[in-house]
N, C-alpha and C positions, 0 to 999 in steps of 0.2 A: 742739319746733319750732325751738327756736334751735339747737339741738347739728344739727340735719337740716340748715338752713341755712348752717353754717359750714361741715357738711362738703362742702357742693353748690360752695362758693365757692371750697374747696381745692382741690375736682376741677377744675371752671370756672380756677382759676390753673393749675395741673397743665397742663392744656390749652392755652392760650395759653403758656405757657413753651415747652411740645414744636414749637405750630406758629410760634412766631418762632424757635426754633432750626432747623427744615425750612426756612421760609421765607430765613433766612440763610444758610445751605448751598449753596440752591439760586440765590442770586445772586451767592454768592462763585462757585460752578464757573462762572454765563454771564461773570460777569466773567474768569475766567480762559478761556473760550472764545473771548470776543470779544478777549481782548487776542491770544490764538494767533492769532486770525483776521488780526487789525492787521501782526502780524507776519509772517504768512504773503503780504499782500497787498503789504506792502513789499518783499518779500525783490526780491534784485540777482544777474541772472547778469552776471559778467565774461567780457566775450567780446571775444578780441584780434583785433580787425577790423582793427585796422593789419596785423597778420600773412596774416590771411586777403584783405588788399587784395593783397598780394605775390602768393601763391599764383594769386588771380587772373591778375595780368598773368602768371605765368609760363605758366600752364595756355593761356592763351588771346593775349594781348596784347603778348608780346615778342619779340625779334627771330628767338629759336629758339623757336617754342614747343612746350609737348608735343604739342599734340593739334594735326592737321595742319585745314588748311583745311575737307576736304569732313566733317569732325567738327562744327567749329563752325558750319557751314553747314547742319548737322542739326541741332544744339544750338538755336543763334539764328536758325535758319529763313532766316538772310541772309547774305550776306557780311562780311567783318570792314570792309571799308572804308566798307557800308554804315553799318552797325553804329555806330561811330565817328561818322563824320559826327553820324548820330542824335544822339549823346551828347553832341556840339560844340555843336548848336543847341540843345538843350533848355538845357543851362549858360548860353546868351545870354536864352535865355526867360527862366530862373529862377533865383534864387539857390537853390533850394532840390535843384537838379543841381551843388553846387558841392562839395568839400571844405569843413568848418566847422571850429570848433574849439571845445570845448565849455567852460563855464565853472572846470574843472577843469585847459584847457589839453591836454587831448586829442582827436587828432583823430578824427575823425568818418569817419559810411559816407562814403563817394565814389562818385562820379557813377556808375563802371565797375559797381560793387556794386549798385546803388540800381536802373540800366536792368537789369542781369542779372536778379535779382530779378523786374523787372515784365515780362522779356520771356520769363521761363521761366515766370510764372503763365499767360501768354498761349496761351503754344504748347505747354506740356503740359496746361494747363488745373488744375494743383496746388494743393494747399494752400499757405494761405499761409506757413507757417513750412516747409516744407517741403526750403527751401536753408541753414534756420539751421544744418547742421552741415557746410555746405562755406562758405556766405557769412556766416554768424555775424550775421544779420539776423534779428530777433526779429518776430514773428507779425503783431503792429498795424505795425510800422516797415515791414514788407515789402509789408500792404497800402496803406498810405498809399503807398508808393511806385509799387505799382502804380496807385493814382486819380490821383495827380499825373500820372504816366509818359503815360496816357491822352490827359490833359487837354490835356498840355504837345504829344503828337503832332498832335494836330487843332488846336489853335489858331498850328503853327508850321508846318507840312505840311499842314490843311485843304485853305486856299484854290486850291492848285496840286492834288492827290491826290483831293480829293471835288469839283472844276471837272467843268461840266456842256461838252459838246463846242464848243470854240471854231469858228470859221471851217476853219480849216486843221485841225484834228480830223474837222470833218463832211466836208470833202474828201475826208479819206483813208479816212474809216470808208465811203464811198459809192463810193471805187474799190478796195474790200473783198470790199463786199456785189457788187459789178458783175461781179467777178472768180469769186465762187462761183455766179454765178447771180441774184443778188436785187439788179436796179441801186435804189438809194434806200434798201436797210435798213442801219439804226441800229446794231441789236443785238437780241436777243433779253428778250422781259421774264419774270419769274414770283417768285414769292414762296418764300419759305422761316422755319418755325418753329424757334424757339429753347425749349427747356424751360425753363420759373421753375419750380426748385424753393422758391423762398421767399417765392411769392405767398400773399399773405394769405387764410385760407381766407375771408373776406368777400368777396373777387373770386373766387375757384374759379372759380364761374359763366360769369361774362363770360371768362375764357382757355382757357377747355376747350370745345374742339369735338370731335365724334364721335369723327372719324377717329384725335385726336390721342390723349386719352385721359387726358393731362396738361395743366394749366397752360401755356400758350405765350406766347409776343409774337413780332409778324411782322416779317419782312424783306421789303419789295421790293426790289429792284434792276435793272438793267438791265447786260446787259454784251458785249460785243466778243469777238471770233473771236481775238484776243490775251489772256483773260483780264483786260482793264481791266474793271474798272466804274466806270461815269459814273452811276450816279443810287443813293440809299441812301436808304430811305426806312425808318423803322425807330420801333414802340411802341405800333401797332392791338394790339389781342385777339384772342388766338388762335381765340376764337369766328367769329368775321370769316374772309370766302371774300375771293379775290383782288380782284372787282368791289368790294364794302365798302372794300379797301386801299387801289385805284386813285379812289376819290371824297375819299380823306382827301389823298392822296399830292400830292406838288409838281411831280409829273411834266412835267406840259403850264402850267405855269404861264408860263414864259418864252415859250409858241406864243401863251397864252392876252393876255398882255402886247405881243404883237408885236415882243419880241428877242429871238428865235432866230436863227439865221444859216439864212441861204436857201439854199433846195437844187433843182437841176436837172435832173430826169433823162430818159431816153428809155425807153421799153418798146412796143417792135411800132410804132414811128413815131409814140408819142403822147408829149408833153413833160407830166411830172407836177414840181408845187410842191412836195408834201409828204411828208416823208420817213417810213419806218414802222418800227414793230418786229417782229421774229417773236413769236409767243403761241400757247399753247396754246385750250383749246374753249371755258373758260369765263370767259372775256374778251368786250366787249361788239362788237357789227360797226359798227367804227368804219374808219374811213380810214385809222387809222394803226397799229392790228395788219392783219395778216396772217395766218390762220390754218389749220392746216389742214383737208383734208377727212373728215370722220369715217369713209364707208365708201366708198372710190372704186372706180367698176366701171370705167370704161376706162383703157387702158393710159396715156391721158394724165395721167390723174389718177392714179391709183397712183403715175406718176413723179415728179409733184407734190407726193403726199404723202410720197413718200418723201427729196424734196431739203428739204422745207418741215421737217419733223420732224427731219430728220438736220441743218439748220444750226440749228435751235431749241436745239439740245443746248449751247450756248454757253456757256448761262447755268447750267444744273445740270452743267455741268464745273467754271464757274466755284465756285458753292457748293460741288461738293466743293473743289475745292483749299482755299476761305479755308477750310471746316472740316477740312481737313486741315493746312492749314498752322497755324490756330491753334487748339489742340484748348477751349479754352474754350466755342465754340462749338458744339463738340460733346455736351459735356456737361450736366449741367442748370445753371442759373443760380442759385448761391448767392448773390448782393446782393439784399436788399432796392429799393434805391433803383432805379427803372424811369430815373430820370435818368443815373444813372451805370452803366446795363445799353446804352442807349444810347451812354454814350460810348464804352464797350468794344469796343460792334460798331464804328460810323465809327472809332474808331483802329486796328482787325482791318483795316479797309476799306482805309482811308490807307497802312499797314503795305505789304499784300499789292498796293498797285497802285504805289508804290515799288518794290518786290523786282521786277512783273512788268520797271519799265523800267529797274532796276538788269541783269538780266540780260539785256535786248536789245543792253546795253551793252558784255558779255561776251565 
């Protein structure tokens, strides 16, 4: 019994010897894993952004540049004078549109870098590292510049670019409408979807309506035979039909308050107070859409529906253009944040109703 027991206790040491030498093996390699990892995570690209600042201005910004006007006017969707301006005001906005200089005493992206960046994620709709090998802007630095870029356009350009029709706005937009036919209309109204593709499958549900197929969030808007848009109303579910939009929406809020600017018009000798929009069928029969006829049998009406439809088109001219002009819109929405999905459309908005009266200017 004793000689059986000794040797049960050799084996039993045997044993523990092998599994603390397994066991130590296998936390020296996570240790050498995790230290690769440490080091991998710190690694440093050097990237000569002062160089690629130059490159910039010569490509685009100096006296001779390469690339002629109607280039950067493809590029940046705008003018260069526009453009500029742009980048003046946001540097008053923020320090963070300025040249820096960093703890090391070198400088830093620059403002030129930093709007390029957010203005080419905008209008081609790109990843965000995507200009690191002509702007030498690293992937997080490029979107951070585009959330700023955003931010810094609506809260500096807002209040004049998303303004709902002053006085002398609604004068002119009513000797517009008077002009094509419809004395009193506004503009034209209707909704447009945006794809989330980074909606949480816990909301699926509420953004996906039939027709869509995917994930949405809606756009109202309301817009002008000039491409303005004067109302943006933007973050219902895509589940949601335009009536659902138009109960959440701010639309009639300033009719609803009694400071809208008054409007006067005549039709067949009758004097009307209240001004309207063109809409489409499933908008509700209110006083202030106008809509058309579903199946018109006489000649008056087929006329009807045919001028009523054909000045409606105002507003899906308008959608395409901003989604043309800023292809983001186009394609599915990678942010999470439904806050800053919103601020991307109003600054598309703001953006694009700048450019319309930067070139009335032309």
């Amino acid at each position: 019994m004793l000689d059986e027991f000794i040797t049960e206790d050799e084996l039993l040491d045997d044993v523990i010897s092998e599994t603390v030498l397994v066991l130590k093996a296998s936390v020296e390699a996570l240790g050498e894993e995790a230290s690769d990892h440490r080091l991998r995570a710190r690694s440093y690209i050097k990237r000569p952004r002062e160089e690629y600042h130059d490159h910039l201005v010569s490509d685009y910004f100096s006296d001779n540049p390469l690339y002629p006007p109607n280039i950067f006017r493809r590029r940046f969707r705008m003018r260069m004078p526009l453009f500029l301006h742009i980048v003046d005001e946001l540097g008053k906005w923020s320090g963070y549109f300025t040249t820096r200089v960093d703890a090391l005493g070198r400088q830093g992206l620059t403002a030129l870098q930093k709007c390029t960046a957010a203005i080419r994620q905008l209008a081609n709709g790109s990843a965000a590292d995507h200009l690191d090998e002509s702007l030498k802007i690293g992937e997080t630095t490029s979107m951070e510049a585009m959330k700023y870029f955003v931010e810094g356009v609506i809260a500096v350009f807002g209040e004049r670019y998303l303004r709902r029709p002053t006085k002398e706005d609604a004068e002119r937009l009513l000797k517009i409408g008077e002009r094509r036919g419809f004395p009193g209309m506004f503009g034209s109204i209707d909704c447009m979807h945006w794809q989330w593709e980074r909606c949480p499958t816990a909301w699926k549900g509420q953004f996906t309506r039939g027709d869509q197929k995917v994930p949405t969030i809606i756009l109202e808007a309301v817009a002008s035979h000039d491409l303005w848009i004067w109302h943006a109303f933007f973050g219902v579910a895509g589940s949601n039909n335009d009536i659902n939009v138009l109960q959440q929406s701010h639309l009639f809020m300033e009719e609803l308050k009694g400071q809208a600017p008054r409007v006067q018009y005549m039709v067949n000798g009758n004097q009307y107070n209240t001004g309207y929009y063109l809409a489409d069928g499933i908008y509700p029969e209110w006083a202030v859409f106008v809509k058309s006829i579903s199946m018109p049998i006489s000649d008056k009406d087929k006329l009807y529906a045919q001028e009523q439809e054909g000045k409606r088109k105002d507003i899906e001219r308008a959608f395409g253009v901003l989604r043309r002009r800023w292809s983001v819109l186009k394609k599915p929405a990678r942010l999470y944040d439904r806050g800053q999905l919103e601020k991307v459309v109003l600054a598309c908005i703001v953006l694009h109703n700048m450019i319309v009266e930067d070139e009335k200017k032309k």
